[in-house]
C-alpha positions, 0 to 999 in steps of 0.5 A, spaced: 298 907 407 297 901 410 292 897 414 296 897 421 299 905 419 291 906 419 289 902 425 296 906 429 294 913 427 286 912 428 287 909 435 289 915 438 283 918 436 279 912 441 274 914 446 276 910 453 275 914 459 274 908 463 278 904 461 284 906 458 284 901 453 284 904 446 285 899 440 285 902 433 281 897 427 282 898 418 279 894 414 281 893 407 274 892 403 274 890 397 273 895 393 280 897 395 278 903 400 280 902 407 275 903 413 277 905 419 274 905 427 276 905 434 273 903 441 267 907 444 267 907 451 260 908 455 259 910 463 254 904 462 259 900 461 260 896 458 255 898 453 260 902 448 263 900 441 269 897 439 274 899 434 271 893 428 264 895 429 266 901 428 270 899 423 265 895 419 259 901 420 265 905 416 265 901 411 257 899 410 257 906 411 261 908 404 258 903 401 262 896 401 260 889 404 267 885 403 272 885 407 279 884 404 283 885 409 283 888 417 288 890 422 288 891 430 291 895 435 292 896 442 298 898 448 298 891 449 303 886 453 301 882 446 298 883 440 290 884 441 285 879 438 278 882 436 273 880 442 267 874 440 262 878 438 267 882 433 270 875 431 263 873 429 262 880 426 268 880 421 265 872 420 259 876 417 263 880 411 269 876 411 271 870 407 274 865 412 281 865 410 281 873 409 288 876 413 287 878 420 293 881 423 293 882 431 298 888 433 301 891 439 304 898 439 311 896 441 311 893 434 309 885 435 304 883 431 301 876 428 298 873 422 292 870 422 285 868 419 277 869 420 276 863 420 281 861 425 279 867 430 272 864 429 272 857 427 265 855 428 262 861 426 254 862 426 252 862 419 246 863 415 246 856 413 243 854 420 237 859 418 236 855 412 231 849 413 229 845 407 
């Protein structure tokens, strides 16, 4: 199976009462084993979960901390891109040049990187004083 196959069977199982906007993630690890995660919406909006964080809990939940791989997906006009948070998340276990690929259900899609979702991403080396 592949990612995107991954993230379109998860998305339908998104918890998005309020908004309607279900988006479905997998990551390879790098381990091999896919991860999978969907938007969780809240009533206290916006205090939900989206479907990386999901995604990455599943995969520090099985026990890896790498990410090899991740794919998105939404009913969207365009392919849907991960939120900052998320970016900045997927920058915490993935290299920068690891292969993010952004979907839409009616099958555009594309390619890009960590590092260039997030090309200033907060790194522990700010949290390193010498």
């Amino acid at each position: 199976m592949t990612l995107i196959d991954a993230a379109t069977r998860i998305r339908d199982r998104a918890y998005a009462p309020y908004s309607k906007f279900k988006v479905g993630a997998a990551i390879r690890g790098a381990g091999g084993d896919i991860h999978v995660g969907v938007n969780v919406e809240n009533v206290a909006y916006p205090e939900g979960t989206c479907a990386e964080a999901g995604a990455i809990a599943a995969m520090i939940a099985a026990g890896e901390t790498r990410i090899a791989e991740v794919a998105v997906i939404a009913d969207s006009p365009i392919p849907v891109s991960p939120c900052g948070g998320c970016r900045q998340k997927l920058a915490e276990f993935g290299d920068k040049d690891v292969k993010v690929t952004l979907c839409n259900t009616d099958g555009l899609r594309i390619q890009t990187t960590i590092g260039d979702l997030l090309p200033g991403s907060f790194t522990e080396d700010y949290m390193t004083r010498t």
